[in-house]
LUMTORVEX-483363 format. One record per residue: x, y, z of N, C-alpha, C in turn; residue number from 0; residue in three letters. Coordinates in steps of 0.001 Angstrom, whole numbers. Example, Ala and Ser with C-alpha at 12.3 -4.5 7.8 and 13.67 -1.06 7.14 Angstrom:
{{13190 -5690 7800} {12300 -4500 7800} {13200 -3300 7800} 0 "ala"}
{{12850 -2250 7080} {13670 -1060 7140} {12900 30 7870} 1 "ser"}
This chain:
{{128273 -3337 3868} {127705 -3538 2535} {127005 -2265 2047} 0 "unk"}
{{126816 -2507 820} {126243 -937 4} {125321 -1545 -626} 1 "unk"}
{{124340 -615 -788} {123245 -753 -1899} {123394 -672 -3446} 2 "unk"}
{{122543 -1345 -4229} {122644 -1020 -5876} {122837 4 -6104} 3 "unk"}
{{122455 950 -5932} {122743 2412 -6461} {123826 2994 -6414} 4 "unk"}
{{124866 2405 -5492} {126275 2646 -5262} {127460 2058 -6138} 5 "unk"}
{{126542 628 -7053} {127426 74 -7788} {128157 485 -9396} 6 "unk"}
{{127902 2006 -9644} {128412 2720 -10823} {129553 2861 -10666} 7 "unk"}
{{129592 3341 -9220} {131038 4077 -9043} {132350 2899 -8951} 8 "unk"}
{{132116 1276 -9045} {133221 893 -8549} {134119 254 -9870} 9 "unk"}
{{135249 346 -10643} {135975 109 -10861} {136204 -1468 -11454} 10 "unk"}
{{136247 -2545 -10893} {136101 -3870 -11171} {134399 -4437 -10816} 11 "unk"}
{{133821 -4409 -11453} {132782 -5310 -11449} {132301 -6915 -11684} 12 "unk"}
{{131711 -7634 -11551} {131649 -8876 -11252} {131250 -9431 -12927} 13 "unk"}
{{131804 -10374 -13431} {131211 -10625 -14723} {129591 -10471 -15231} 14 "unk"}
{{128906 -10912 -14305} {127507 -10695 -14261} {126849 -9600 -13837} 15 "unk"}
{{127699 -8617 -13751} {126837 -7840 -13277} {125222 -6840 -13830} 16 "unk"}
{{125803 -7178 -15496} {124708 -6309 -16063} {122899 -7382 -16246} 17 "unk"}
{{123571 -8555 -15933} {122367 -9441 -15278} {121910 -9056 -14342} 18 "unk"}
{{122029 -8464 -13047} {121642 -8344 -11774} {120625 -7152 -12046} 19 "unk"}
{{119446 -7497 -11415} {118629 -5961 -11290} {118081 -6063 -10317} 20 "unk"}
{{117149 -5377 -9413} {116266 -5000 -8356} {117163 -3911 -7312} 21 "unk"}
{{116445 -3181 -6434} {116713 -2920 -5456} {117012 -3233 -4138} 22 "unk"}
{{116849 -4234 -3940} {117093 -5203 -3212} {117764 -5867 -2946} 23 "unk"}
{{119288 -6260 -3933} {120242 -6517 -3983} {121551 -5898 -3154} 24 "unk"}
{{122292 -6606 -2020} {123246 -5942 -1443} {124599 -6161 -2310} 25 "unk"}
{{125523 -5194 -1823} {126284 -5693 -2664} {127798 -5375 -1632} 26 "unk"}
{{128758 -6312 -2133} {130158 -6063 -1050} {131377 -6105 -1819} 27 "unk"}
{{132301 -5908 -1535} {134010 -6058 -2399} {134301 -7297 -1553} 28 "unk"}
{{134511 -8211 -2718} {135582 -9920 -2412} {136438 -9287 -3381} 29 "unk"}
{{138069 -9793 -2636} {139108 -10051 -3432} {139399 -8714 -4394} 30 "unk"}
{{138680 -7271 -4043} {138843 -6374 -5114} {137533 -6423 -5538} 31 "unk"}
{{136567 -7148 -6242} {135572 -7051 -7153} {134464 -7067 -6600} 32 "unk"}
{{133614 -6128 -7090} {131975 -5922 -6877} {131399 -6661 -7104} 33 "unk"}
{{130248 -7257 -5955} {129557 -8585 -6384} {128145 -8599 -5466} 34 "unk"}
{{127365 -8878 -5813} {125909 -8686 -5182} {126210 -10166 -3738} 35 "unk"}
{{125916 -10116 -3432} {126204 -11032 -2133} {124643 -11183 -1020} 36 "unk"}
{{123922 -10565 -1228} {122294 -11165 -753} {121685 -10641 -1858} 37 "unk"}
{{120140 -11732 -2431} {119660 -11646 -3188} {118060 -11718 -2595} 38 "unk"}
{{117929 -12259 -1017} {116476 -12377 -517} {116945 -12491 687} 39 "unk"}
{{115857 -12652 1292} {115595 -12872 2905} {116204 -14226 3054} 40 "unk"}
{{116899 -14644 4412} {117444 -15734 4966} {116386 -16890 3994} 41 "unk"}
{{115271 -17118 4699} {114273 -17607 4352} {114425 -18062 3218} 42 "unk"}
{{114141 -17236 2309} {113678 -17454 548} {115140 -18021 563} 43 "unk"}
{{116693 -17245 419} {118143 -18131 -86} {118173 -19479 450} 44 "unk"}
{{117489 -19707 1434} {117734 -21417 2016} {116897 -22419 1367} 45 "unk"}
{{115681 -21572 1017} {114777 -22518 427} {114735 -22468 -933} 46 "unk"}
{{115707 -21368 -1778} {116200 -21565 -3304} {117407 -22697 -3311} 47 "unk"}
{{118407 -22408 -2241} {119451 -23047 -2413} {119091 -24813 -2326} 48 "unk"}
{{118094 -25179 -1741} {117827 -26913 -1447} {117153 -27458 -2579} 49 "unk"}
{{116425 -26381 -3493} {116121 -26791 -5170} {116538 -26393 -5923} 50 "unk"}
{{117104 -25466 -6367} {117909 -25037 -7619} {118608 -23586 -6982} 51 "unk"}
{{119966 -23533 -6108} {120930 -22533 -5903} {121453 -22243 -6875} 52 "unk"}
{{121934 -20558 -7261} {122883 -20311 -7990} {123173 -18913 -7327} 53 "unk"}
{{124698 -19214 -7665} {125665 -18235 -6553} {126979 -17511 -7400} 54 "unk"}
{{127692 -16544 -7519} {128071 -15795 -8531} {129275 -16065 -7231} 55 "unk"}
{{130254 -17095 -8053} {131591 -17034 -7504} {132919 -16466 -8521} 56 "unk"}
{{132881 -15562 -9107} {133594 -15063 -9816} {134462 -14392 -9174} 57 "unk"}
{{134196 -13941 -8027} {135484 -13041 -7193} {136575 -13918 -6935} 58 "unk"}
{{136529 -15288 -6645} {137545 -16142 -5920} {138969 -15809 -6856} 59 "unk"}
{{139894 -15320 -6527} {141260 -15337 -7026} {141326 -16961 -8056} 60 "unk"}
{{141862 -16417 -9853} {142087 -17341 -10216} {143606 -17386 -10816} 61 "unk"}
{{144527 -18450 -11084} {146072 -18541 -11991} {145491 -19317 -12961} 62 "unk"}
{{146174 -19353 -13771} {146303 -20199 -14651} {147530 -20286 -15869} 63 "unk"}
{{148009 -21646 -15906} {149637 -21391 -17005} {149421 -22831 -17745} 64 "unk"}
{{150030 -23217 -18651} {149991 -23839 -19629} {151698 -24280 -20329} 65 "unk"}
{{152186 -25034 -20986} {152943 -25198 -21921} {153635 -26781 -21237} 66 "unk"}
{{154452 -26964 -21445} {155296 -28626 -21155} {155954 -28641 -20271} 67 "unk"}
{{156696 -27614 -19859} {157178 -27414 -18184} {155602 -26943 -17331} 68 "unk"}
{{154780 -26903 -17557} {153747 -26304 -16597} {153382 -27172 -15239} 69 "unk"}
{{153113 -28180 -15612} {153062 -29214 -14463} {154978 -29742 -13116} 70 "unk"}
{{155464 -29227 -14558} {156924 -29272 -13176} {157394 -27995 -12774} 71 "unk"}
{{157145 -26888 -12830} {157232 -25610 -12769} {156002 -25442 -11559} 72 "unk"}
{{154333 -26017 -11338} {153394 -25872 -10477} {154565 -26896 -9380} 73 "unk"}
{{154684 -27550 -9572} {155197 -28494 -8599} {156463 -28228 -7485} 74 "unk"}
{{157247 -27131 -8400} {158540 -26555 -7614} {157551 -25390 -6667} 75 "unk"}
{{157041 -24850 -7363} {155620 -24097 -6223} {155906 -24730 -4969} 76 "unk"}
{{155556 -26338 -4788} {154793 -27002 -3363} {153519 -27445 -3868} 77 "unk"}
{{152819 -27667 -5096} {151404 -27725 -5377} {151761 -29195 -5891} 78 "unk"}
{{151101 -30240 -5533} {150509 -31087 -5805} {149570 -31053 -6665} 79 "unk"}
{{149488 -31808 -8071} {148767 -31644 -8648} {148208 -32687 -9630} 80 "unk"}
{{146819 -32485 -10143} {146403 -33852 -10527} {147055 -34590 -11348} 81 "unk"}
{{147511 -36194 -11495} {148220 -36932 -12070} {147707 -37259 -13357} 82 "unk"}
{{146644 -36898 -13900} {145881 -36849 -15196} {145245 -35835 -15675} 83 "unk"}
{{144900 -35776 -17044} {144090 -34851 -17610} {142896 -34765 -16904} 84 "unk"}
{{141848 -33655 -16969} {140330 -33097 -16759} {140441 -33890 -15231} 85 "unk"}
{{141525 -33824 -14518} {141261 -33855 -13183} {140822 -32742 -12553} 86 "unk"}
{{141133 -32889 -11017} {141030 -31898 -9887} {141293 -32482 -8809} 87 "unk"}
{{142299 -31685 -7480} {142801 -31965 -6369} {142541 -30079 -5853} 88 "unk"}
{{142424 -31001 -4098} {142185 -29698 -3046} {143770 -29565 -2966} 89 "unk"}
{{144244 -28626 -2669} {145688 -27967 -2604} {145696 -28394 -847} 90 "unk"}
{{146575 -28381 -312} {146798 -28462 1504} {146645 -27198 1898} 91 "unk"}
{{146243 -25751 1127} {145727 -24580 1236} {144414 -24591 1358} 92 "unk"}
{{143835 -25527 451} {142570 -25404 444} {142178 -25386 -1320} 93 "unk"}
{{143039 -24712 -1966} {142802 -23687 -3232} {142341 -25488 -3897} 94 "unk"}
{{141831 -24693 -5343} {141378 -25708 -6261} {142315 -26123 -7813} 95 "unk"}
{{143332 -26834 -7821} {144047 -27330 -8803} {143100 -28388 -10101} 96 "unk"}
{{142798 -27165 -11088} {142082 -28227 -12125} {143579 -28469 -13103} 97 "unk"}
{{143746 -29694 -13540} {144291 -30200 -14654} {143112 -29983 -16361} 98 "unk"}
{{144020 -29234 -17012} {142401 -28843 -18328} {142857 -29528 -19275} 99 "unk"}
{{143607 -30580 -19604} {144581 -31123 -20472} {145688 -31694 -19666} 100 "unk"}
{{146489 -32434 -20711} {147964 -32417 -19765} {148603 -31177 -19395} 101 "unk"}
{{148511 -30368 -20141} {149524 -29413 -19963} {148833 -27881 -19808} 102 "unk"}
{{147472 -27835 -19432} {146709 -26202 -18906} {146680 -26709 -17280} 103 "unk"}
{{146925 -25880 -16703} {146394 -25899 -15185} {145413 -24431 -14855} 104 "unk"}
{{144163 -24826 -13951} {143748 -23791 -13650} {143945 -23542 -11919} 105 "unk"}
{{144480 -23032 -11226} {143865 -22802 -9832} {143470 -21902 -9541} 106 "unk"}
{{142503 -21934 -8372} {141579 -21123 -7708} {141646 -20880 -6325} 107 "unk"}
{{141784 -19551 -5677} {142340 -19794 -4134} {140749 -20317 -3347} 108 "unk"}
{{140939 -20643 -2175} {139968 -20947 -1483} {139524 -19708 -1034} 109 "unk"}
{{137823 -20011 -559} {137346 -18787 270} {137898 -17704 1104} 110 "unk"}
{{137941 -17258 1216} {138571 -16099 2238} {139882 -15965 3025} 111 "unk"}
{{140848 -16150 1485} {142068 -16485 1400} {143178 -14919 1451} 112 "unk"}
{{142639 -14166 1986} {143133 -12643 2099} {144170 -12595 2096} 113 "unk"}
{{144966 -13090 2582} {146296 -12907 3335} {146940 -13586 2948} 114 "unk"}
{{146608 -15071 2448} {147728 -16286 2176} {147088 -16739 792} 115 "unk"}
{{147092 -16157 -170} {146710 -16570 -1538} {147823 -17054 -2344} 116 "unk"}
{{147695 -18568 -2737} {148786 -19037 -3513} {148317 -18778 -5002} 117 "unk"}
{{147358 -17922 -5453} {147143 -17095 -6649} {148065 -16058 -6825} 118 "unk"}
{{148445 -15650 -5559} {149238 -14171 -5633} {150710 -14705 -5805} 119 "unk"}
{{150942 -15790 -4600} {151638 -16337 -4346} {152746 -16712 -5978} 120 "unk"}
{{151559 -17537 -6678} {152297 -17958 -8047} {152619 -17130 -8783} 121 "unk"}
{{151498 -15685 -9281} {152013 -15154 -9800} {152920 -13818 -9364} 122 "unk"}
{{153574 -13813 -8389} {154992 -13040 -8179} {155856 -14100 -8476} 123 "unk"}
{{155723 -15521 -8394} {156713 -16332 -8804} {156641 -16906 -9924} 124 "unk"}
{{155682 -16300 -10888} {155648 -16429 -12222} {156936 -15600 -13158} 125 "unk"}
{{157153 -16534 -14032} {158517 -15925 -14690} {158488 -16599 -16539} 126 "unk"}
{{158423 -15850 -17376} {158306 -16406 -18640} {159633 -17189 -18976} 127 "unk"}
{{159230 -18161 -19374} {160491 -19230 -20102} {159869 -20285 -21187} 128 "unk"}
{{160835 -21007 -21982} {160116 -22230 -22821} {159608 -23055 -22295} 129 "unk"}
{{158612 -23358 -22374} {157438 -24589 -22115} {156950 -23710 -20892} 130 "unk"}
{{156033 -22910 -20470} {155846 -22358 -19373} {155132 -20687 -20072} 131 "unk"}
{{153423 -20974 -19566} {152910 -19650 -20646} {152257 -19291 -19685} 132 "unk"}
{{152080 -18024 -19122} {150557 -17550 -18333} {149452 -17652 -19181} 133 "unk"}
{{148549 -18211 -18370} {147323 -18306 -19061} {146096 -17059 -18175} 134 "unk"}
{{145464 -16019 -18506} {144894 -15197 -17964} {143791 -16031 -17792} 135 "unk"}
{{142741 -15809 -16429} {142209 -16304 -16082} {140933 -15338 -15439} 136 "unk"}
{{139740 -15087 -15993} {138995 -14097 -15905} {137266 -13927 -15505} 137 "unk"}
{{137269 -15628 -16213} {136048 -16087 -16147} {135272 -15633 -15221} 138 "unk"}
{{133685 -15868 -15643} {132778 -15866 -14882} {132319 -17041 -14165} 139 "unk"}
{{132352 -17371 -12571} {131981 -18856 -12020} {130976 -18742 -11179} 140 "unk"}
{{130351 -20006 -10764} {128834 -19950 -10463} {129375 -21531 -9264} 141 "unk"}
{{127972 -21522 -8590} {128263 -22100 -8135} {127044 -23257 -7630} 142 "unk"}
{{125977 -23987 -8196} {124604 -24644 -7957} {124831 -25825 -7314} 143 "unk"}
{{123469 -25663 -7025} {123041 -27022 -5674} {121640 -27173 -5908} 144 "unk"}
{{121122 -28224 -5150} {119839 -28379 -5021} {119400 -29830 -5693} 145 "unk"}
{{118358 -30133 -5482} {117734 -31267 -5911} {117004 -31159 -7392} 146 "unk"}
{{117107 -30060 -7984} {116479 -29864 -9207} {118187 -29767 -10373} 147 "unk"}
{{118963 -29692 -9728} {120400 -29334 -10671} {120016 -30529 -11806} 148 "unk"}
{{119927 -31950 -11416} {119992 -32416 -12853} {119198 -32314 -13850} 149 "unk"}
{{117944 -32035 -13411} {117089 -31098 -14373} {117445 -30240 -15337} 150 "unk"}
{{118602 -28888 -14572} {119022 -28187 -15040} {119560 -28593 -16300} 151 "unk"}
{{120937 -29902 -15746} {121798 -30089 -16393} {120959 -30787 -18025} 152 "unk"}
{{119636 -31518 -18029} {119178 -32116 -18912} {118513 -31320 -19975} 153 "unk"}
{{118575 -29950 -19205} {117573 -28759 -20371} {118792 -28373 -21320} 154 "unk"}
{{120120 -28494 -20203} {120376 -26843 -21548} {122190 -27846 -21777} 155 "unk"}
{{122628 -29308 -21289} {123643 -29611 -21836} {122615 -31362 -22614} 156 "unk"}
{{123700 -31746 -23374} {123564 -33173 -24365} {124279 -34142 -23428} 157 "unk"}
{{125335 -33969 -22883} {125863 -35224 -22144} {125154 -35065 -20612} 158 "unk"}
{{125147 -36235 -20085} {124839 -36190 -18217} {125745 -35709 -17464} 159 "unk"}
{{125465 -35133 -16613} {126535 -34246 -16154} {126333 -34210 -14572} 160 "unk"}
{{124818 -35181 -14181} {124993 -35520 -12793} {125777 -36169 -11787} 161 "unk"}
{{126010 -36311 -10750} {126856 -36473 -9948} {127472 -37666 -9800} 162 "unk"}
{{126155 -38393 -10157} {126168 -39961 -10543} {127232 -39931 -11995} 163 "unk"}
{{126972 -39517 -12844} {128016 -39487 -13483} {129204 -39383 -13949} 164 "unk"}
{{129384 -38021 -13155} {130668 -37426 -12701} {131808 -38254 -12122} 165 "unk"}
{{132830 -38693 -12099} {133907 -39381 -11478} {134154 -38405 -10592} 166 "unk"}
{{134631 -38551 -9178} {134960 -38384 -8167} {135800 -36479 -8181} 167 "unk"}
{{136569 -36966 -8948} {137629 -35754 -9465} {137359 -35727 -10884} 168 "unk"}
{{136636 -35506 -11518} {136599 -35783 -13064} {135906 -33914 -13011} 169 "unk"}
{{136703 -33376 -13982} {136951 -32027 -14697} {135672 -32139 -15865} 170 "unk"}
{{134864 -31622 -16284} {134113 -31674 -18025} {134474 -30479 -18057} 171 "unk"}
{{135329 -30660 -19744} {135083 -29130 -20616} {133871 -29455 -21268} 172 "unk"}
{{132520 -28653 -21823} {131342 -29290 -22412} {131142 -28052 -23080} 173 "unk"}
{{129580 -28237 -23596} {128960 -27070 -24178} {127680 -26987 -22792} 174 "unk"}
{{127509 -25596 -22582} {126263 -25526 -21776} {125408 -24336 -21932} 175 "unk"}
{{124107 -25113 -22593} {123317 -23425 -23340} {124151 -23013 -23922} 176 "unk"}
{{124565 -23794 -24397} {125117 -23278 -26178} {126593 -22407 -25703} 177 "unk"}
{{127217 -22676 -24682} {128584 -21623 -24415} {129293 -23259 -23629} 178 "unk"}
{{130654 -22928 -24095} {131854 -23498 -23351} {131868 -23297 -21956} 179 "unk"}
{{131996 -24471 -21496} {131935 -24330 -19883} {133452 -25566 -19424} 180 "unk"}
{{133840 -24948 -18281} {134259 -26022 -17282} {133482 -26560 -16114} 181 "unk"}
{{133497 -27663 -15865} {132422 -28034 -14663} {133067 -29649 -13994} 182 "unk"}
{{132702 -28994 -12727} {133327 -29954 -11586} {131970 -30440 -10856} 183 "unk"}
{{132162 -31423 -10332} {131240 -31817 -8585} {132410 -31550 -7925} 184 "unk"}
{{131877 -31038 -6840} {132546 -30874 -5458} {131923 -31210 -4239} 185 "unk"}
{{131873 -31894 -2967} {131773 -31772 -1991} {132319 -30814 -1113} 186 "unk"}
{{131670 -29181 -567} {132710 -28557 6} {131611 -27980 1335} 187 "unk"}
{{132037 -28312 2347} {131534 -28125 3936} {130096 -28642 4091} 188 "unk"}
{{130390 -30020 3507} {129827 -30576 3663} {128330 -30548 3151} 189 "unk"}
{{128401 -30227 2179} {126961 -30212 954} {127728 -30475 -376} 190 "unk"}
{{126931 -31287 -1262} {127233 -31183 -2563} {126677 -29966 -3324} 191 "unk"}
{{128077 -29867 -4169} {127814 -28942 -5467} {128242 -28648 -6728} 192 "unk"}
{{128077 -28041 -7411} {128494 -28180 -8820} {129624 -26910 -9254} 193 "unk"}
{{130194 -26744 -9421} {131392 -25357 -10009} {131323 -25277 -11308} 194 "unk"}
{{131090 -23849 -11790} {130967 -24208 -13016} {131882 -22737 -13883} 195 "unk"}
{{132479 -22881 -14840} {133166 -21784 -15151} {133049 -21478 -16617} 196 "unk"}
{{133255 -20270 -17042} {132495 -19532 -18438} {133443 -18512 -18849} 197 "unk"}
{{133847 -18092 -20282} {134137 -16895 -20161} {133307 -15980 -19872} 198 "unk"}
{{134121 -14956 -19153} {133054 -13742 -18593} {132422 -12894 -19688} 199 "unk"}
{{132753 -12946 -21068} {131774 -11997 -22171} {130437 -12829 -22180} 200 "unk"}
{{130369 -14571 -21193} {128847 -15119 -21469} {128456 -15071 -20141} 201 "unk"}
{{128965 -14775 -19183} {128504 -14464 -17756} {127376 -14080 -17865} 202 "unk"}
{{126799 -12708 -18182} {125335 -12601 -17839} {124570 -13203 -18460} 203 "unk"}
{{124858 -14186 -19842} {123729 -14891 -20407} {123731 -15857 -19926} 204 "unk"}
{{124814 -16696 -19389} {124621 -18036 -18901} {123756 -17893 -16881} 205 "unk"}
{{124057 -16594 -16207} {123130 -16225 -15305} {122049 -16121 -15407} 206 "unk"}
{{121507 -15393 -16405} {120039 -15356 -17163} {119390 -16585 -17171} 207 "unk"}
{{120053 -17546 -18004} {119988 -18720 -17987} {119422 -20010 -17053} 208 "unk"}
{{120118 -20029 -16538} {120115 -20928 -15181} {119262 -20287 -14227} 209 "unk"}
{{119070 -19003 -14301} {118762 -18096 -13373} {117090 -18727 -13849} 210 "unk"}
{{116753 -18110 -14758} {115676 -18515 -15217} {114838 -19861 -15340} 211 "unk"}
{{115773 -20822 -15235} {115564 -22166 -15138} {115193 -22588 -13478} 212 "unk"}
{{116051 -22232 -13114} {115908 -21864 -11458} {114578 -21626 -11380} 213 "unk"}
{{114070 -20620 -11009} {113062 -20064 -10987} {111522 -20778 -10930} 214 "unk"}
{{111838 -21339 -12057} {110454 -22760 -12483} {110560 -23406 -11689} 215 "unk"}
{{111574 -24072 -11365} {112022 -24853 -10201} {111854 -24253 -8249} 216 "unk"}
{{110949 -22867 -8876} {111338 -22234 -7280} {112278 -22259 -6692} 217 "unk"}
{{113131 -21663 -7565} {114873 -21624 -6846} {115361 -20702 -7344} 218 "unk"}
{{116622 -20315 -7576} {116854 -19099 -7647} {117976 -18526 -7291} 219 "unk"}
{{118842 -17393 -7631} {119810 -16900 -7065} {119940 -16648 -5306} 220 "unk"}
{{120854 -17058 -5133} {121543 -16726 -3412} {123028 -16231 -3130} 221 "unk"}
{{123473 -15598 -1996} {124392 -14985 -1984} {125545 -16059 -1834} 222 "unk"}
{{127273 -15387 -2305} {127786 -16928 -2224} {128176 -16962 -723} 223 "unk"}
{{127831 -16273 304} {128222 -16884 1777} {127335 -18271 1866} 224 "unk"}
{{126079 -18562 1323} {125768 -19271 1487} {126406 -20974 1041} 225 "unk"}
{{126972 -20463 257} {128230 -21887 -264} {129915 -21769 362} 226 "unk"}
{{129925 -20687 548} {131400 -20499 1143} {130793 -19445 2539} 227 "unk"}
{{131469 -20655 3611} {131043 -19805 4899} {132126 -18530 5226} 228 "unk"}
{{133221 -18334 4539} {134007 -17019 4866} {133164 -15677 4382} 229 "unk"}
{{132798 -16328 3682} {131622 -14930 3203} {130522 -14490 3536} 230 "unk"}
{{130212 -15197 4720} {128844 -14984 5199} {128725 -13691 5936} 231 "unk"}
C-alpha cells in the first residue's frame, strides 16, 4: 500500500476520491482503480462499522446491457437471472445480477475476482445486435452497515428503505439526498448490509453525505476489506 501523497500520479481514480482527505489514509489498486482502503485504526473501523459503516466499493468490476434480447442473450452467457423486474440473484460465481427493469441488467463481479471475472468474461462476449445495447457502467458504490443505517435511511430518503422493508431480493431505484440511487439489502459473509449505487459525477457528495451523517452517529468511513474479506 501507498500513502496519500502518492495518489496524483495514478491514472484511474476512485469516484470519490476528491472527498477523501487526511494523511492518514492508505491507499491500494483493486481491479485497476485507486481507492483509499484504511481509514483508522483496527479499533475505531470495527467500532464505526457496528453503528453507521461506510465503505467505497466502486472498484468491484461492473457490465451492464439493456434492450429485448438482453435477458436471453445474459442467459446464453450461463447467468441465471432474476425472473422479475428490480430484482437480484447471486450468480454460482458469486457476482451480483440486478434486474433494473425488465429489460436493463446490471452485474457486478464478486470480491476478489482477478482471474475469473464474468465482467470481463461478458464483455469479450459482448457483440452489438437488435434488441441487445451495452449499457456503460461507472458508478460510484458504497457499501453501509450498522445499527444506526435506518436512521440514515430516514434523514436523507422519503420512502423506508429498512431491511424490514426491503423484500428479500427487492432492487429500489429511489431518490437519496436528493441524487438517484440503486439500493439493495444483502446478506454477505454473514453480516447484513446495504449496497448502494450512484452516478459517479455524485460520488463525492453522496460520501460527504452519509459520511457526515455517520459521524453523529459515531460511525464513519472504513476500509472495504472490512465488508469483503478478499480485500483485507
Amino acid at each position: 500500500m501507498k500513502l496519500n501523497s502518492e495518489m496524483q500520479t495514478e491514472k484511474l481514480m476512485t469516484p470519490i476520491a476528491h472527498a477523501l482527505h487526511g494523511q492518514d489514509l492508505l491507499w491500494d489498486d483493486i481491479n485497476g482503480m485507486r481507492q483509499a482502503t484504511r481509514f483508522a485504526t483496527d479499533e475505531v473501523e470495527l467500532a464505526r462499522k457496528a453503528v453507521l459503516g461506510l465503505a467505497d466499493a466502486s472498484a468491484l468490476r461492473k457490465f451492464g446491457v439493456k434492450g429485448a434480447n438482453a435477458a436471453q442473450w445474459l442467459q446464453q452467457q450461463g447467468l441465471v437471472i432474476p425472473e422479475a423486474a428490480n430484482r437480484w440473484v447471486v450468480s454460482a460465481a458469486g457476482c451480483l445480477i440486478l434486474r433494473l427493469g425488465n429489460t436493463e441488467f446490471l452485474i457486478e463481479d464478486a470480491a476478489g475476482t482477478a482471474t475469473e471475472s464474468v465482467c470481463e468474461r461478458l464483455s469479450l462476449a459482448f457483440s452489438a445486435q437488435p434488441g441487445l445495447y451495452l449499457v456503460p457502467h461507472v458508478e460510484a458504490a458504497f457499501v453501509l452497515s450498522g445499527t444506526a443505517v435506518a436512521q440514515l435511511f430516514s434523514e436523507v430518503c422519503s420512502i423506508d428503505l429498512t431491511r424490514v422493508a426491503l423484500g428479500e431480493k427487492d432492487v429500489v431505484m429511489t431518490q437519496f439526498a436528493g441524487v438517484s440511487v440503486v439500493l439493495m439489502h444483502q446478506d454477505l459473509e454473514e453480516e447484513s448490509l446495504f449496497r448502494l449505487w450512484c452516478d459517479s459525477s455524485y460520488g463525492p457528495y453522496m460520501w460527504d453525505v452519509i459520511a457526515g451523517i455517520a459521524h453523529e452517529h459515531s460511525g464513519g468511513p472504513v476500509g472495504i476489506g472490512r465488508y469483503f474479506s478478499a480485500y483485507k
